[in-house]
C-alpha positions as CSV (number, residue, x, y, z in Angstrom):
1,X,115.4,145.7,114.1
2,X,117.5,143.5,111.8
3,X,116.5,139.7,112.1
4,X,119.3,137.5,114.0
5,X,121.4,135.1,111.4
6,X,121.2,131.4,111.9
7,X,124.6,130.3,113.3
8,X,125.8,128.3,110.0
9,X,124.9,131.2,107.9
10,X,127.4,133.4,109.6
11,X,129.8,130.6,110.4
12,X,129.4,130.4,106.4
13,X,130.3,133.6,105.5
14,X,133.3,134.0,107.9
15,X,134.4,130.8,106.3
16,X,134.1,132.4,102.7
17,X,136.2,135.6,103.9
18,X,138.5,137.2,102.2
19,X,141.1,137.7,104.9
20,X,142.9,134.4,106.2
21,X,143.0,135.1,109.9
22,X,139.1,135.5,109.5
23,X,138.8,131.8,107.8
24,X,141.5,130.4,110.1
25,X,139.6,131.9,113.6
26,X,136.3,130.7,112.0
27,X,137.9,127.1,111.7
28,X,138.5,127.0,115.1
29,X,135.4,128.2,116.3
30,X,133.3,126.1,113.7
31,X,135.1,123.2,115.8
32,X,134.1,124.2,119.2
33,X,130.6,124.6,118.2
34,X,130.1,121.4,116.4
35,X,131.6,119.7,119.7
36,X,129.2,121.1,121.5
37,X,126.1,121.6,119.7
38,X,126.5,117.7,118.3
39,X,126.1,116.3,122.5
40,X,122.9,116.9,122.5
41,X,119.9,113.9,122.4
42,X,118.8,115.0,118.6
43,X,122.4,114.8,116.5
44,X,122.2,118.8,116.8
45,X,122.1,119.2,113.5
46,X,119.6,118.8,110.3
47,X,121.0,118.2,106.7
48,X,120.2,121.2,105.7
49,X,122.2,123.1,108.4
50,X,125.2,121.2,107.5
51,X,124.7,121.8,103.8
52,X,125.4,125.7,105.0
53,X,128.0,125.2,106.6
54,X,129.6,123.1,103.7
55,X,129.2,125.8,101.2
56,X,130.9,127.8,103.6
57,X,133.8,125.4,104.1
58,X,134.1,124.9,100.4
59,X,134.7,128.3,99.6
60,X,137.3,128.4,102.7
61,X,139.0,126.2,100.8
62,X,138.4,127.7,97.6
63,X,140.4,130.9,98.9
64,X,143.2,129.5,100.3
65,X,146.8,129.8,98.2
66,X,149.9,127.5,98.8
67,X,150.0,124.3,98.7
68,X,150.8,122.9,102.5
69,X,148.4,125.5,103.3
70,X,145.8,124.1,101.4
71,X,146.7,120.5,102.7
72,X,146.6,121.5,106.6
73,X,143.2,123.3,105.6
74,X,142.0,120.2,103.9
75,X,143.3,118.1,106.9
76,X,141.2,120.6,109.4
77,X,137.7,120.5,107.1
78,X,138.4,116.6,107.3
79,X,138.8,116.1,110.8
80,X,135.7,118.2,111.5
81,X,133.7,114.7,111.2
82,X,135.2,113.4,114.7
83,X,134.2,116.4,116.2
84,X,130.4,115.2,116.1
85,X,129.1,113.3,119.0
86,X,126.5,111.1,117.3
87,X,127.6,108.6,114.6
88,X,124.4,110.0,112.8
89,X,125.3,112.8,112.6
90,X,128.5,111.7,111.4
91,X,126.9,110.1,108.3
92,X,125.1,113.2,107.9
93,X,128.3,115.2,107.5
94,X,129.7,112.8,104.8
95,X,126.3,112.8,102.6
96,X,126.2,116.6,102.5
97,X,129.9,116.8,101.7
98,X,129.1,114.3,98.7
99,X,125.7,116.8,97.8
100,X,128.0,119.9,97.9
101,X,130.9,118.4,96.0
102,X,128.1,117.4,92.7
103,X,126.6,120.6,93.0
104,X,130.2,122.8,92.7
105,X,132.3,120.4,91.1
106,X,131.5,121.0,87.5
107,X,132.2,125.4,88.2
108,X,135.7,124.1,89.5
109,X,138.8,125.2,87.3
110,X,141.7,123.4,86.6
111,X,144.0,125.4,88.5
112,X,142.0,124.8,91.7
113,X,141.4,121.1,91.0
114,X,144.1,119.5,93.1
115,X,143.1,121.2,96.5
116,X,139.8,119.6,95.9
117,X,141.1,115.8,94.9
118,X,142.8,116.4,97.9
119,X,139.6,117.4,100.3
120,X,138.2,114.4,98.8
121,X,141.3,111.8,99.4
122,X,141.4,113.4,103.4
123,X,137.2,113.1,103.9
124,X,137.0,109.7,103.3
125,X,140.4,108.8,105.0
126,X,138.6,110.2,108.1
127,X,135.6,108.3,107.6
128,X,137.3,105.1,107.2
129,X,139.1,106.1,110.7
130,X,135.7,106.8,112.5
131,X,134.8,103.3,111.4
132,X,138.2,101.7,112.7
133,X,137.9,103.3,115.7
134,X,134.8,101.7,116.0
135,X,136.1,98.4,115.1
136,X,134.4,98.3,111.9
137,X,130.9,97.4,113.0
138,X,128.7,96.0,110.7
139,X,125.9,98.6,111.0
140,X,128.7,101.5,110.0
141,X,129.9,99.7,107.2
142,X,126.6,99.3,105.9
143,X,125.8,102.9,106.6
144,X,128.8,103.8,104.6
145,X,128.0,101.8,101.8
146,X,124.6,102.9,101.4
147,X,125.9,106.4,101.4
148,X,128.5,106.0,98.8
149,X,126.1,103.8,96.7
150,X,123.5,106.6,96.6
151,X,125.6,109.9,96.5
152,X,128.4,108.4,94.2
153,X,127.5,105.2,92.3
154,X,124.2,105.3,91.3
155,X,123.0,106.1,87.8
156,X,120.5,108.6,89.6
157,X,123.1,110.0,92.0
158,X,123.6,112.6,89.6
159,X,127.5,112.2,90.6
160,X,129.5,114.6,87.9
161,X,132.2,111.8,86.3
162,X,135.3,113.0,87.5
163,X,134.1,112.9,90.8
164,X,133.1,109.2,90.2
165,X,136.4,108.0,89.1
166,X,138.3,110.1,91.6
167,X,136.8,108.3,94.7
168,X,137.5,104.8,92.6
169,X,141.2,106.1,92.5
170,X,141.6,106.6,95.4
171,X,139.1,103.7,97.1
172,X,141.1,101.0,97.4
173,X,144.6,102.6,98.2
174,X,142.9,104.5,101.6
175,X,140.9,101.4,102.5
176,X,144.4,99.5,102.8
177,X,146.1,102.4,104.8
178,X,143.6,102.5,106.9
179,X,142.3,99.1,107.3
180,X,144.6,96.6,105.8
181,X,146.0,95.4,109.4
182,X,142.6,94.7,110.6
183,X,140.0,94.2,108.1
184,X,139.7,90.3,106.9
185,X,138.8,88.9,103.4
186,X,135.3,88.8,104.2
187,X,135.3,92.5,105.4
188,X,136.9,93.9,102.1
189,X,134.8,91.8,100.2
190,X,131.8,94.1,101.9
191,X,133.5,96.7,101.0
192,X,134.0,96.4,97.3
193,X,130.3,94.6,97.0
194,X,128.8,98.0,95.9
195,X,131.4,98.4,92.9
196,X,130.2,94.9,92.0
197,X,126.9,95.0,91.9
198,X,127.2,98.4,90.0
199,X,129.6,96.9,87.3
200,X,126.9,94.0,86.6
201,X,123.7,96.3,86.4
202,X,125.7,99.4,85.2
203,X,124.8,101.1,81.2
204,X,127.3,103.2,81.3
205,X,130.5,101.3,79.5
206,X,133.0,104.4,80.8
207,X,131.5,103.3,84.2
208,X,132.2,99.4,83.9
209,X,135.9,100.2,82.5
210,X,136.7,102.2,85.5
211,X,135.5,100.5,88.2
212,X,137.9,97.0,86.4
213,X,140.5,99.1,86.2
214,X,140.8,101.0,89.8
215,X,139.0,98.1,91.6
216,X,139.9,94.9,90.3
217,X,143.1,95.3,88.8
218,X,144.5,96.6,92.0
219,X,143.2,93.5,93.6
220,X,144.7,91.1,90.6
221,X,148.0,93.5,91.0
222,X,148.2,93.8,95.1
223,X,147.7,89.3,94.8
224,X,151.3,88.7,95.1
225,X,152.3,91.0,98.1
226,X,149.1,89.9,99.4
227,X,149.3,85.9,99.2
228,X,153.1,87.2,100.7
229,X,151.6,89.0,104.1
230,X,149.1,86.0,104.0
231,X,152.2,83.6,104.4
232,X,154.3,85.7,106.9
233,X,151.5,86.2,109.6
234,X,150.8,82.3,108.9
235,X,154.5,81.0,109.8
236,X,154.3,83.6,112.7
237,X,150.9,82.3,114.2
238,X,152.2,78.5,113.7
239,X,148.7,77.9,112.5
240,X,148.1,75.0,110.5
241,X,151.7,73.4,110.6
242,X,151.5,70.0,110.7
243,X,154.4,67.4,111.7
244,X,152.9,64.9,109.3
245,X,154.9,64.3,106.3
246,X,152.4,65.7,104.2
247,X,152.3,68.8,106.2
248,X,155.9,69.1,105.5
249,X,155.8,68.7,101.7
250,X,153.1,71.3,101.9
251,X,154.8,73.4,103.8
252,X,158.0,73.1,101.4
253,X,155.5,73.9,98.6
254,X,154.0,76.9,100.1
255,X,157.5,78.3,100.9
256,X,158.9,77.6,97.2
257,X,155.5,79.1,95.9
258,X,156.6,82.1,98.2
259,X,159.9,82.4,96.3
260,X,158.4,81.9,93.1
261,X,156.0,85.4,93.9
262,X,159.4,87.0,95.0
263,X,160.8,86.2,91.9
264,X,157.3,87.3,89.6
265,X,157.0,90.6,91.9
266,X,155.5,92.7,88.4
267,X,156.9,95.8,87.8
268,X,154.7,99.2,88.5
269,X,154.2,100.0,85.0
270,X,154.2,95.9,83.6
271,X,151.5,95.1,86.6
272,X,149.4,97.9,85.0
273,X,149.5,97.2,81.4
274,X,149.0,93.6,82.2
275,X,146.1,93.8,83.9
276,X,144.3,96.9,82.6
277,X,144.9,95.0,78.8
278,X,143.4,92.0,80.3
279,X,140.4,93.8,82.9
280,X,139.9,97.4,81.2
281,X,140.9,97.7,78.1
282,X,140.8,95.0,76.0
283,X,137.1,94.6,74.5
284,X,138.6,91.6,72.2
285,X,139.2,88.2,73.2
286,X,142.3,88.1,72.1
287,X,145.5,90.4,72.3
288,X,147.5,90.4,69.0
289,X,151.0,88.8,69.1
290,X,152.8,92.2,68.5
291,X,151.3,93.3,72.3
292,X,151.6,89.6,73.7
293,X,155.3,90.5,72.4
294,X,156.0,93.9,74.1
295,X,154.5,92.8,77.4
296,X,156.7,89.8,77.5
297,X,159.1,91.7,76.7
298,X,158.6,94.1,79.0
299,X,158.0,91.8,82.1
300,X,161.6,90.5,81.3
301,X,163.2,93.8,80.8
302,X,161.7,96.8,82.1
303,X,162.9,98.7,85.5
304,X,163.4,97.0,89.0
305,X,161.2,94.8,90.9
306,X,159.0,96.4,93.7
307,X,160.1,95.4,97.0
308,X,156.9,95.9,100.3
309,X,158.0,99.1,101.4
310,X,157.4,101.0,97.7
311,X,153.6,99.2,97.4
312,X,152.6,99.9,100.7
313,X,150.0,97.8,103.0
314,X,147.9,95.6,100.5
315,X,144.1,93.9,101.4
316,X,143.6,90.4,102.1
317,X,141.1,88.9,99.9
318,X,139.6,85.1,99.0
319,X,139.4,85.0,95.5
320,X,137.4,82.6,95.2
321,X,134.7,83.9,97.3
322,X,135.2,87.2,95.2
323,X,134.9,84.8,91.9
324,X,131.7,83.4,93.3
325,X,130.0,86.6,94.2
326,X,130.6,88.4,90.9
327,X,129.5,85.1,88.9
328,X,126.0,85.2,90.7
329,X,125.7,88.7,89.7
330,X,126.7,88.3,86.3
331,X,124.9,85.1,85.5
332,X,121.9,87.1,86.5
333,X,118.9,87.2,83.5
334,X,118.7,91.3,83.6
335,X,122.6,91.9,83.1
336,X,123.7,92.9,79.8
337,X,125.9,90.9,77.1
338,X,128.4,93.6,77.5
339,X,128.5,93.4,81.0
340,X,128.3,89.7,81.6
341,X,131.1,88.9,78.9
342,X,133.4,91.4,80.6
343,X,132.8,90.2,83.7
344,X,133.4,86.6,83.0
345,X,137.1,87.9,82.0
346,X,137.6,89.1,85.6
347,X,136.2,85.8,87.2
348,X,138.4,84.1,85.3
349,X,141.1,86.1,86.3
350,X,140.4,85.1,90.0
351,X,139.8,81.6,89.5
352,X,143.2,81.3,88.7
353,X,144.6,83.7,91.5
354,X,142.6,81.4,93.9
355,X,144.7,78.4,92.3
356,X,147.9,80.2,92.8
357,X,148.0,81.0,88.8
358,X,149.0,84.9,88.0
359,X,148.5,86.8,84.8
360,X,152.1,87.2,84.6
361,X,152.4,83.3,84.3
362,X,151.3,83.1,81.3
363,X,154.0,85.0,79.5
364,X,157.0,82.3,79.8
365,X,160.2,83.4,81.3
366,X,162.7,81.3,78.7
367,X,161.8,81.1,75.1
368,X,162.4,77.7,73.5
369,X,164.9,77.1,71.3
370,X,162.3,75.6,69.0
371,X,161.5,77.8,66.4
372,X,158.1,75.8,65.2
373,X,157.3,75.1,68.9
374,X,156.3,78.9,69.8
375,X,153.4,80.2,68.8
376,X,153.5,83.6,70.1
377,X,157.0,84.4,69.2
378,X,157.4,82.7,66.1
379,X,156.9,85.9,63.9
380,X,159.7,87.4,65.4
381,X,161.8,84.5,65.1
382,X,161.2,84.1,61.6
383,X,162.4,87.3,61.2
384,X,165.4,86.8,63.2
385,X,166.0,83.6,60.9
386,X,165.5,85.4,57.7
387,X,168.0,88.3,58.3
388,X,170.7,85.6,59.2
389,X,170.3,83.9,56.2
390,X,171.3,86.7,54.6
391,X,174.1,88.3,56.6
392,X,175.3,84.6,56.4
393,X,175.1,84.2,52.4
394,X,176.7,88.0,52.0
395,X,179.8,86.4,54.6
396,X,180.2,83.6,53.1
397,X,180.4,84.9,49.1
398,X,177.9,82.0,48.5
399,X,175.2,84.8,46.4
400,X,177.0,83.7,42.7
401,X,174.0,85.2,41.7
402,X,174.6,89.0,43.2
403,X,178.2,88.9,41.9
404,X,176.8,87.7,37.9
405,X,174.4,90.6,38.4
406,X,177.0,92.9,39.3
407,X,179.2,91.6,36.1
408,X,176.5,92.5,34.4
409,X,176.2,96.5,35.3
410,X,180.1,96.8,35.3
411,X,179.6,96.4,31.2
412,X,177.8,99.1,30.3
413,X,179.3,101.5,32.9
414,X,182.8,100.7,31.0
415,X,181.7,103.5,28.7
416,X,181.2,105.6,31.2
417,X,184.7,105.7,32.5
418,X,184.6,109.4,33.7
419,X,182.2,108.3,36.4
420,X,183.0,108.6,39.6
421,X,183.9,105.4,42.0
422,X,181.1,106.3,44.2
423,X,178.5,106.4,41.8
424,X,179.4,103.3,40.4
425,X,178.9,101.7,43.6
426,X,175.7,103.6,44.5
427,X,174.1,102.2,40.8
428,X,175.1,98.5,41.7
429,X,173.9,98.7,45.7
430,X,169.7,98.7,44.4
431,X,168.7,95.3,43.7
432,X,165.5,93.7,42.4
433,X,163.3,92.2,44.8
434,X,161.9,89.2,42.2
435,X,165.7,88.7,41.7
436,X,166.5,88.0,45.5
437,X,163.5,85.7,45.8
438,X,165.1,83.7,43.0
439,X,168.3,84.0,44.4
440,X,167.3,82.9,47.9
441,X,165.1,79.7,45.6
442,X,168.2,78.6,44.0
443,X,170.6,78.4,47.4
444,X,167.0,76.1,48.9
445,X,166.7,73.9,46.0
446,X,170.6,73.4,44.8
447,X,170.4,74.9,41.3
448,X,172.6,78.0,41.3
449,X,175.2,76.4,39.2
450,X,172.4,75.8,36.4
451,X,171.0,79.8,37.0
452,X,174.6,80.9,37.0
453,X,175.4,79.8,33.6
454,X,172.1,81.0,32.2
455,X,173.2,84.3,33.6
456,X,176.8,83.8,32.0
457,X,174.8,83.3,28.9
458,X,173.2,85.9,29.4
459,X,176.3,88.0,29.5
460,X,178.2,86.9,26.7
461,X,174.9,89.0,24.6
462,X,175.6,92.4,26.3
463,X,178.8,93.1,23.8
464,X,176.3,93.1,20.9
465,X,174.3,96.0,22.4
466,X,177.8,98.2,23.9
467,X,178.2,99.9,20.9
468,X,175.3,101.5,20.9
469,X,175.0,102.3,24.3
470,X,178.6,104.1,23.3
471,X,177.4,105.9,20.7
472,X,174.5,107.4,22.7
473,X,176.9,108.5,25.4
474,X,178.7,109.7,22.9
């Protein structure tokens, strides 16, 4: 008599099936059961019966072909977690999709990748709308964090790296769909407190640079749309207007501080460079004047200005309160040089978002006229200034010089009469660099009539030396 097979194990192999309308029955059926087996006083299931049934699911996934048929199969694994009863068990579900995912995600190839950022993307989506449907209570949250702290960010997590930097990615832009309408400053500073306290205790340097770049530089480049929404729900609650005259003038100033961020909206691509070279790149304290150039130069030329609609729904946060928290965990004793330094970048960074100052402020809009007044772009317009000089003294015939030195190769090429025109030209178009330095000495200091007759001097010799130059050619 064959033993009886737990039901994950064969809800596990169905999953894995070779034949489609086996998976996609056992899908169905996998949902009914966790419905029902997940009412009862106990959570109805142990982690190690949902670990089976993951490695089932992942190889469901693992089989299916075409691409919205992976995505409505990825939607279905998702949505699995509201078919549990107990918020527990819930949790439970999450944790052993985050186990599974370590343990396979190194034998995944490239071609299957995508299906898998996407299972991902969709798991947590879900998660965050249990939580919202439980109006974000303080014990899930925490719950939540302590999960993702332990399965993902953690140095002993054992999380495989490109799982790590995937959930980053993908963090911030899910908590705002799902969240942004509800969740206050104080909430999504919760939720980022895990990627803070990791960035301050953190060895790993790869670690540190990702979670500045896909944390806080989506925060330093959501701060415009964000102070925007902050403004619109304000003049639609009336809260805070005051009939004063003060109130007034402050009103007047918030609303032209609202036009200016219309006006400063960064580009996708310029809001990226900007802040990753100031939050995740840069290990210097200084950019070079060549990169302060281009990204000027970019924030005034490059593509069309984002309107809401293309960033989507954007977080609220106080940036002070955000400054605050990361100082105390920077200015801690057991955080490292490393760490602390680049940390104190990204405080700074928000202690002038909470002032209303943006990193694109600092790259002026209008150059001066000023030449020696601009320090950043004073390389370029020295170059600019040199290259007129010269267009100008090559317009104007005022180079007596150039034309004595090409008096003086038209003597010996009058042996040479069987020479082409063009080669003529091409053998007086080469000129000496030490002779336009002199040149450009005698136009500064006034003495080119002097130089000119040392050079006519100079060319009243030349006949002496023709004759032989003849008799060579000759």
């Amino acid at each position: 008599m064959t033993p009886i097979q737990a039901p994950e194990i064969q809800f596990a192999q169905r999953l894995a099936s070779n034949e489609m309308p086996m998976r996609t029955k056992a899908i169905k059926k996998l949902q009914k059961y966790i419905t029902v087996r997940s009412q009862a006083t106990d959570g109805g299931f142990s982690s190690d019966e949902l670990l089976k049934l993951w490695k089932g699911l992942f190889y469901c996934l693992w089989m299916q072909d075409k691409l919205l048929l992976q995505e409505e199969l990825s939607n279905q694994i998702s949505g699995l977690i509201h078919c549990f009863q107990n918020v527990q068990t819930q949790f439970f579900f999450l944790e052993t999709f985050l186990q599974t995912m370590k343990k396979e995600w190194t034998g995944i190839d490239r071609l299957r990748m995508d299906k898998f950022f996407q299972l991902v993307r969709f798991m947590f989506r879900k998660t965050l709308e249990m939580m919202k449907s439980k109006e974000w209570e303080t014990s899930l949250v925490t719950r939540f964090l302590d999960v993702l702290t332990s399965q993902v960010l953690h140095s002993t997590s054992g999380a495989p790296a490109g799982l790590q930097f995937h959930i980053m990615d993908l963090y911030m832009s899910e908590l705002a769909a799902v969240g942004s309408a509800e969740l206050t400053a104080a909430q999504n500073l919760t939720f980022i407190d895990p990627f803070c306290k990791i960035a301050s205790k953190t060895k790993d340097r790869i670690l540190l640079k990702a979670i500045c770049s896909s944390i806080f530089s989506v925060i330093v480049d959501q701060a415009p749309f964000a102070i925007e929404d902050l403004m619109k729900e304000v003049k639609a609650s009336g809260v805070g207007v005051d009939d004063s005259d003060s109130g007034q003038a402050s009103e007047e100033e918030e609303e032209e501080k609202v036009k200016t961020l219309k006006g400063k909206k960064p580009a996708k691509k310029t809001a990226l460079k900007q802040s990753s070279g100031t939050l995740s790149t840069d290990y210097d304290e200084n950019l070079d004047e060549e990169e302060d150039e281009m990204l000027h130069l970019e924030s005034d030329s490059e593509s069309e200005m984002l309107d809401d609609k293309e960033v989507g729904p954007v977080l609220q946060f106080d940036y002070s309160a955000l400054a605050d928290r990361l100082f105390g965990l920077a200015s801690r004793s057991n955080t490292s040089s490393h760490n602390r330094q680049r940390l104190y970048k990204v405080i700074k960074i928000f202690r002038d978002l909470s002032e209303g100052v943006f990193p694109q402020d600092e790259y002026p809009e209008e150059v001066s006229t000023d030449e020696d007044d601009d320090e950043m772009f004073g390389s370029r317009k020295r170059m600019k200034r040199g290259r007129g000089f010269g267009e100008e003294d090559e317009a104007e015939g005022s180079t007596p010089a150039k034309k004595q030195r090409g008096k003086k190769a038209a003597k010996p090429g009058k042996s040479n009469q069987g020479v082409a025109p063009d080669e003529s030209k091409a053998a007086e178009a080469p000129s000496d660099t030490t002779t336009k330095k002199n040149r450009k000495k005698m136009n500064i200091t006034g003495r080119g009539e002097e130089q000119n007759r040392v050079l006519k001097a100079e060319v009243d010799t030349t006949p002496a030396t023709a004759p032989q130059t003849k008799t060579c050619s000759e």
